[in-house]
C-alpha positions in Angstrom: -44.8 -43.1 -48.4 -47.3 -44.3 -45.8 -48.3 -41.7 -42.6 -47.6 -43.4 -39.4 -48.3 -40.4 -37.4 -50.7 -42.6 -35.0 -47.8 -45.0 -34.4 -46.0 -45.2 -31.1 -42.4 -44.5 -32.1 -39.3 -45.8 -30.0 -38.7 -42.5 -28.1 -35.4 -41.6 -26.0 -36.5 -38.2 -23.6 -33.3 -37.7 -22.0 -31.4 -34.2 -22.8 -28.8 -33.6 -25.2 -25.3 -36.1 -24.7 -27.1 -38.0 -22.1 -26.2 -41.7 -23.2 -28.1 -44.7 -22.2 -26.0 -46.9 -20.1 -23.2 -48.5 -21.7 -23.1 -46.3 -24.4 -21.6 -42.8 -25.4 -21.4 -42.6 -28.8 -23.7 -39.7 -29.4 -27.3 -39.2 -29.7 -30.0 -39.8 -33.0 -32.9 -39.0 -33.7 -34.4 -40.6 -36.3 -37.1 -39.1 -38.9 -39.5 -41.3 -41.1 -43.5 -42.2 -41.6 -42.9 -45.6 -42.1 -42.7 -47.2 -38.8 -40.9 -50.3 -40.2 -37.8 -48.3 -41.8 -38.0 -46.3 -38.5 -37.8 -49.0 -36.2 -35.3 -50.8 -37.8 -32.5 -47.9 -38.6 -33.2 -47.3 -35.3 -32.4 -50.6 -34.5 -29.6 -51.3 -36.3 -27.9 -47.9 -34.3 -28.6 -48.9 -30.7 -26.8 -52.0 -32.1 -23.7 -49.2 -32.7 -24.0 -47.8 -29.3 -25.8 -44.7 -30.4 -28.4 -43.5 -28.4 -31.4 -43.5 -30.9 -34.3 -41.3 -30.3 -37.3 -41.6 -33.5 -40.3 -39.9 -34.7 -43.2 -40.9 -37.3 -43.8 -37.7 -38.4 -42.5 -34.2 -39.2 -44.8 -32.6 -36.2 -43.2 -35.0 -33.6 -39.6 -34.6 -34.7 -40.6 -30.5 -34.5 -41.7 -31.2 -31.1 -38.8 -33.4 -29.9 -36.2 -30.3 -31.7 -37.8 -28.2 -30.0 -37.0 -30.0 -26.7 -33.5 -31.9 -27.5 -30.7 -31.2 -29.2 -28.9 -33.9 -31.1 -26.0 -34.8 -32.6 -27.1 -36.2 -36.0 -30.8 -35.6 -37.2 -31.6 -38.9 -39.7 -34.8 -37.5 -41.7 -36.3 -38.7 -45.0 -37.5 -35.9 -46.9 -40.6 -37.0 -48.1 -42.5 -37.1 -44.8 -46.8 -37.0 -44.9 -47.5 -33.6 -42.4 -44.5 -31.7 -43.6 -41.6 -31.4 -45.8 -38.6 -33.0 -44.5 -36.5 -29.7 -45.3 -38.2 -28.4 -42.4 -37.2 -30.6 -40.1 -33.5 -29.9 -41.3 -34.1 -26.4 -40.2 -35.9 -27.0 -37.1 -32.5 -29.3 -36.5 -30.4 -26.2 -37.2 -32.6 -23.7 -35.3 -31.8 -26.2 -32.2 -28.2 -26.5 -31.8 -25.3 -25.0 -34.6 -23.7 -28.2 -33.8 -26.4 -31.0 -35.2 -26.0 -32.6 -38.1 -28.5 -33.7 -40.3 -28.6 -36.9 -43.2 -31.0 -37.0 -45.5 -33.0 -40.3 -46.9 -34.0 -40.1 -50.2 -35.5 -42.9 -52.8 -33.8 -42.3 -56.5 -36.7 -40.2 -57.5 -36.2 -37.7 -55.0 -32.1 -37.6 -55.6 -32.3 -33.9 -56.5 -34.5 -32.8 -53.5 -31.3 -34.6 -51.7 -29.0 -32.4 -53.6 -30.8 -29.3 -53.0 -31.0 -30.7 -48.7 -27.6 -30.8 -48.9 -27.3 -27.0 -50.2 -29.4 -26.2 -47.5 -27.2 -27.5 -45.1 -27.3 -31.5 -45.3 -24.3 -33.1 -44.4 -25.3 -36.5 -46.8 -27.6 -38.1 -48.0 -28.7 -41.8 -48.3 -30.6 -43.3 -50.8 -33.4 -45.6 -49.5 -33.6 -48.4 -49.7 -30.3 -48.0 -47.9 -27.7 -50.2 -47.1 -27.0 -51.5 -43.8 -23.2 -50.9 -43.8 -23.8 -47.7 -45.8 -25.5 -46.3 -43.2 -22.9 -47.4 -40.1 -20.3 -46.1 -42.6 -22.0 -42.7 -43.0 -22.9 -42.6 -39.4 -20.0 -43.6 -38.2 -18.5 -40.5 -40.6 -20.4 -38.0 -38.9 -19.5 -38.7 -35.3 -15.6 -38.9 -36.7 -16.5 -35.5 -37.6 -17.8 -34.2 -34.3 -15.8 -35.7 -32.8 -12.8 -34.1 -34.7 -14.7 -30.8 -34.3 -15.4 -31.0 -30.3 -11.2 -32.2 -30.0 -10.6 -28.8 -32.5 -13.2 -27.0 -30.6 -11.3 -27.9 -27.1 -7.6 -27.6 -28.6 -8.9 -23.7 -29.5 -10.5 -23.7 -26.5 -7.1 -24.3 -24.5 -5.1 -21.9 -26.8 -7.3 -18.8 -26.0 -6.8 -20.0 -22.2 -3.0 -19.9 -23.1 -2.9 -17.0 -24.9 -4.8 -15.2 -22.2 -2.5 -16.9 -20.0 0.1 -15.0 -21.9 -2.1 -12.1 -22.4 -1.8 -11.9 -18.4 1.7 -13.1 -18.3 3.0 -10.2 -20.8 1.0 -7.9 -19.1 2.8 -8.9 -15.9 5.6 -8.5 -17.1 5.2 -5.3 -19.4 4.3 -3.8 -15.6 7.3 -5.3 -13.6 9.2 -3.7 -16.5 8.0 -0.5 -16.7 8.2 -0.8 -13.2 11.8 -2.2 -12.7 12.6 0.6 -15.2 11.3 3.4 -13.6 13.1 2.4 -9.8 16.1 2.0 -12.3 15.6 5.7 -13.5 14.7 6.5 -9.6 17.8 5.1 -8.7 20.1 6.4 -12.0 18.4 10.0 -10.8 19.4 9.3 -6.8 23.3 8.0 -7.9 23.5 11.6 -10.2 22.0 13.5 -7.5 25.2 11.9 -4.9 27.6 12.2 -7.7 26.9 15.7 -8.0 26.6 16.5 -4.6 30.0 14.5 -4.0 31.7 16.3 -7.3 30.3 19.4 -5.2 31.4 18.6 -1.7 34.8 17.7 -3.7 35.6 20.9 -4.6 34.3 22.7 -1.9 37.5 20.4 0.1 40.0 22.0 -2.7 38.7 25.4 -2.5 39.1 25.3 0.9 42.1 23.7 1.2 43.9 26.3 -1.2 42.3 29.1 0.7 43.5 27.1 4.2 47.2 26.6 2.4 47.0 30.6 1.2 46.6 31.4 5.0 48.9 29.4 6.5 51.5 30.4 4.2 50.3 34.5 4.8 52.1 34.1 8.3 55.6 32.6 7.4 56.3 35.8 5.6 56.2 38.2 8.3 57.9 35.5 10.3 60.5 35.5 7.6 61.2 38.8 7.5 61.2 39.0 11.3 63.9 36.6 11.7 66.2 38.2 9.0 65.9 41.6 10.7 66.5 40.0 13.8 69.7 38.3 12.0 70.8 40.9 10.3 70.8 43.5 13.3 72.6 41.1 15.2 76.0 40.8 12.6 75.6 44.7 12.4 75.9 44.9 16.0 72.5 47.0 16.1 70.1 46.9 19.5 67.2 44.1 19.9 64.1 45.0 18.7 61.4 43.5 20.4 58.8 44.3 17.7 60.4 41.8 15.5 60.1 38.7 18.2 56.3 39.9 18.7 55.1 39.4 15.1 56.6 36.1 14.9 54.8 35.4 18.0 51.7 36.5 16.9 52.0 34.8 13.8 53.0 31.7 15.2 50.0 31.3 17.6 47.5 32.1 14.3 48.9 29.2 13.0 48.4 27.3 15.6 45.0 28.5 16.0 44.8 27.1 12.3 46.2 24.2 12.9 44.2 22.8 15.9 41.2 23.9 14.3 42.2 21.7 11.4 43.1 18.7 13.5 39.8 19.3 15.9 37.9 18.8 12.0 39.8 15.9 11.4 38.9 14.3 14.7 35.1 15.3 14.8 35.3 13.7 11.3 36.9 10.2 12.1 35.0 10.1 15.5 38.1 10.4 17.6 37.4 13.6 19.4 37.4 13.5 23.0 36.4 15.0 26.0 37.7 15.7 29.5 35.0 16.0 31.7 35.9 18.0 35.1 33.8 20.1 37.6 34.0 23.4 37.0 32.2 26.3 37.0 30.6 27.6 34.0 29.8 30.9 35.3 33.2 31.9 36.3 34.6 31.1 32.9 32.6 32.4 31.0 33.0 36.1 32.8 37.3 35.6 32.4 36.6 34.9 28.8 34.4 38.3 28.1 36.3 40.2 30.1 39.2 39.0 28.0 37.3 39.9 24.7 36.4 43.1 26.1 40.4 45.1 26.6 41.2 43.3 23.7 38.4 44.9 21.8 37.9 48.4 23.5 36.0 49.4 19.9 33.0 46.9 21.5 30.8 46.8 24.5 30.4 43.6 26.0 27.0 43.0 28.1 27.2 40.3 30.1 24.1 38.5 31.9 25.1 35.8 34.0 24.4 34.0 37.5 27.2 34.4 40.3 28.0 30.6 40.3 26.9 28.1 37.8 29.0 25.1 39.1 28.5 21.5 36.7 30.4 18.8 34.9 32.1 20.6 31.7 35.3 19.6 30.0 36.4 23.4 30.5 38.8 23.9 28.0 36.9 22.9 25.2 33.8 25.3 26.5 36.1 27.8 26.4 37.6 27.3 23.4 33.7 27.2 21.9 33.0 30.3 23.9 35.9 32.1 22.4 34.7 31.1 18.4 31.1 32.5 19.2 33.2 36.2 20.5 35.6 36.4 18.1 32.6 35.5 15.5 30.9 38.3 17.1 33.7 40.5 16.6 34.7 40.2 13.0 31.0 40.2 11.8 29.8 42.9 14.1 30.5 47.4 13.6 32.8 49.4 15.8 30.5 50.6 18.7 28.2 48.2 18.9 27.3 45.9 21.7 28.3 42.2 21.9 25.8 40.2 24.4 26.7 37.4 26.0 23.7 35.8 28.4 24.2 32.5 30.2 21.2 31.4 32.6 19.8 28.2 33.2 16.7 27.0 31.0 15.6 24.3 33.4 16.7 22.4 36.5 19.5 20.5 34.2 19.5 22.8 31.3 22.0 25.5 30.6 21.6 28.0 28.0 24.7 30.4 26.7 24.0 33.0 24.0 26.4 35.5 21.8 24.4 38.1 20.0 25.8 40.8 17.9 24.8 43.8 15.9 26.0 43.2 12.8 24.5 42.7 9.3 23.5 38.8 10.3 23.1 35.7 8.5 21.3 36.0 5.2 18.1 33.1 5.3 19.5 31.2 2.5 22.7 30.8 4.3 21.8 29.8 7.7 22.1 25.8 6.8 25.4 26.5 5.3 27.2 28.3 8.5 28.2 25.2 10.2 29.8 23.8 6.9 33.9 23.3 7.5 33.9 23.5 4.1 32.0 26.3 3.5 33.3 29.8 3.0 30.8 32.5 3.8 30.8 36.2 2.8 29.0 39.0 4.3 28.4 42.2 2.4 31.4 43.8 3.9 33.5 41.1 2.3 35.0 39.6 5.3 35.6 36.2 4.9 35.8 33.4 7.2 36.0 29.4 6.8 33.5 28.0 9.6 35.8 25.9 10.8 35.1 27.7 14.4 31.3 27.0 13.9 31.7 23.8 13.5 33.9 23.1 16.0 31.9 25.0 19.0 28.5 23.0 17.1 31.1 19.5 17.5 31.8 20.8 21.2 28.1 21.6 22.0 27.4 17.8 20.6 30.2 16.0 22.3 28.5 17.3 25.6 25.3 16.3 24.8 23.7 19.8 23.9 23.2 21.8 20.7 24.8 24.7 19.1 21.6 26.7 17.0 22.0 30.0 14.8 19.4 32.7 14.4 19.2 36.3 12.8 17.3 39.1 13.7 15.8 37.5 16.3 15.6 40.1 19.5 16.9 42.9 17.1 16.4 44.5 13.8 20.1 42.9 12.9 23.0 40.6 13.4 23.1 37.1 14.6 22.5 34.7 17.7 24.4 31.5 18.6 23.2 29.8 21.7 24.7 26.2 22.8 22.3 24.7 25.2 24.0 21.8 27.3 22.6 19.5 30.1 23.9 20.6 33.6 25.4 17.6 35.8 26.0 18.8 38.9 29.5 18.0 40.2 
């Protein structure tokens, strides 16, 4: 082969994939050190639409590599500088993607062979036929062009997958968390259910314990009557101790029964009030005073202005007043004193207090003692069902105050109920 390294060969500088006008086909560079097989493959590309770059010599198409990357590399192997198998790995060094044909005359066919097993796509043998060499051309860009379309279709599934990468992700954590509000929520309905199985039969202890009690009363009224009855066909005097048991026994049932209907009504929202001047000062001493002959094994002290005029509904103050004493009473010792303070707080506050010196409310039981449902027990065992608690606490509420419990608080024992109201002056 002739050297035709002082030629001026037919040179393209524009970068990789950057077609001369009209044409975008893909980009050559063509390899030989005869100028006239150069110029006219060359040629006969640019005819194809190919953008054709060339060099006469090994050294330039090293130089060119080393600045370009091209699709297909044409390079005859037999070149005058260098070996042409250097130029195929120069054009492999460049870009992973260029191909490289080889031109070979028939003496040479096994240097072609061993090109190819260096990494030759084909190989042509010179002198070479024009259509050959569109053909084989033309086989190469099929083939990129099948690899950039794979290259792009792979391309878009690892954007899909990590589209579904994300999407599963997504959704694993609006699983995990739909699941775990779903536990929240299972462990929230458990929590009701038990605390409604619990309030349930707290209602049916109570109402067996109310049904005991009311029935304890019928049978000394009972008995009463028949005595009554029977000293009557005998002829036998009256004897008024009969008619005063069924009296008393009557009006604890009716005690029973209004506090039942007072629950009901505080319950359903239909308890009402009568509000009337009165004063709360002179009420509350007739009550106490009351309390105290009725009760000669307690001292009542009693703190309290002269007058305390306002708007009460008086009836119901008393009938709070009188839970809060005989509270006092049944959870308080034989000679011990009851105090009952009433002052006012603040120019339209009023504050009434029952203290007594018994064994108090236990800390763990303070949030249960306005409970209708709810049957406390001191240590002495005397029982007691809260409905009067949480009446006078309804009472206290219904008149826009408060009804609070404390134990131990001025005293080394027993317990302190204070209702606090607002004070409308009549």
């Amino acid at each position: 082969m002739n050297h035709h390294d002082d030629m001026t060969s037919r040179t393209r500088t524009r970068p990789r994939r950057q077609p001369i006008p009209g044409s975008a086909r893909g980009t050559i560079l063509v390899v030989d050190d005869e100028q006239g097989v150069m110029v006219t493959i060359q040629a006969i590309l640019e005819q194809e639409g190919y953008t054709v770059d060339s060099a006469g010599s090994g050294t330039a198409a090293l130089e060119k590599l080393s600045q370009h990357e091209y699709d297909l590399v044409l390079t005859d192997l037999r070149l005058g500088d260098i070996d042409g198998l250097d130029v195929l790995a120069a054009a492999r060094r460049s870009s992973p993607r260029t191909v490289a044909i080889v031109l070979t005359g028939y003496a040479s066919l096994e240097s072609a062979i061993r090109a190819m097993r260096e990494g030759a796509y084909d190989y042509l043998v010179k002198p070479t036929d024009v259509e050959e060499l569109k053909l084989r051309v033309r086989h190469v860009f099929d083939r990129l062009q099948l690899r950039d379309e794979l290259a792009r279709r792979v391309q878009q599934l690892e954007a899909a997958n990590a589209i579904i990468d994300s999407m599963n992700a997504s959704l694993r954590d609006q699983v995990e968390e739909a699941t775990a509000q779903l536990r929240e929520r299972l462990e929230e309905l458990n929590a009701t259910k038990n605390e409604l199985e619990a309030e349930k039969a707290r209602k049916e202890r109570f109402i067996a314990m109310v049904a005991h009690d009311m029935r304890a009363p019928l049978g000394p009224i009972k008995i009463g009557a028949q005595l009554i009855q029977r000293n009557h066909e005998r002829g036998m005097p009256f004897d008024s101790s009969y008619t005063q048991t069924i009296q008393e026994q009557v009006e604890r049932l009716e005690r029973l029964i209004t506090d039942l209907l007072d629950v009901t009504r505080f319950e359903s929202g239909q308890f009402q009030m009568k509000l009337a001047p009165c004063d709360l000062a002179v009420l509350v001493r007739k009550q106490v005073r009351q309390y105290q002959l009725a009760n000669p094994d307690r001292h009542f002290a009693l703190t309290a202005p002269e007058s305390l005029p306002g708007i009460f509904d008086g009836d119901r103050l008393v009938q709070a007043l009188n839970n809060l004493l005989e509270n006092a009473v049944r959870f308080s010792f034989p000679n011990t004193t009851i105090t009952v303070v009433l002052e006012k707080t603040a120019p339209d506050r009023v504050a009434l207090s029952v203290a007594d010196e018994g064994k108090g409310i236990p800390p763990d039981k303070i949030h249960e003692i306005f409970d209708p449902f709810k049957r406390l027990e001191n240590a002495e065992g005397i029982k007691g069902y809260g409905l009067g608690l949480y009446i006078t606490k309804g009472i206290a509420e219904a008149h826009g105050g408060t009804l609070t419990a404390a134990s131990g608080a001025n005293r080394a024992h027993g317990a302190i109920f204070t209702i606090t109201l607002p004070l409308k002056e009549a």
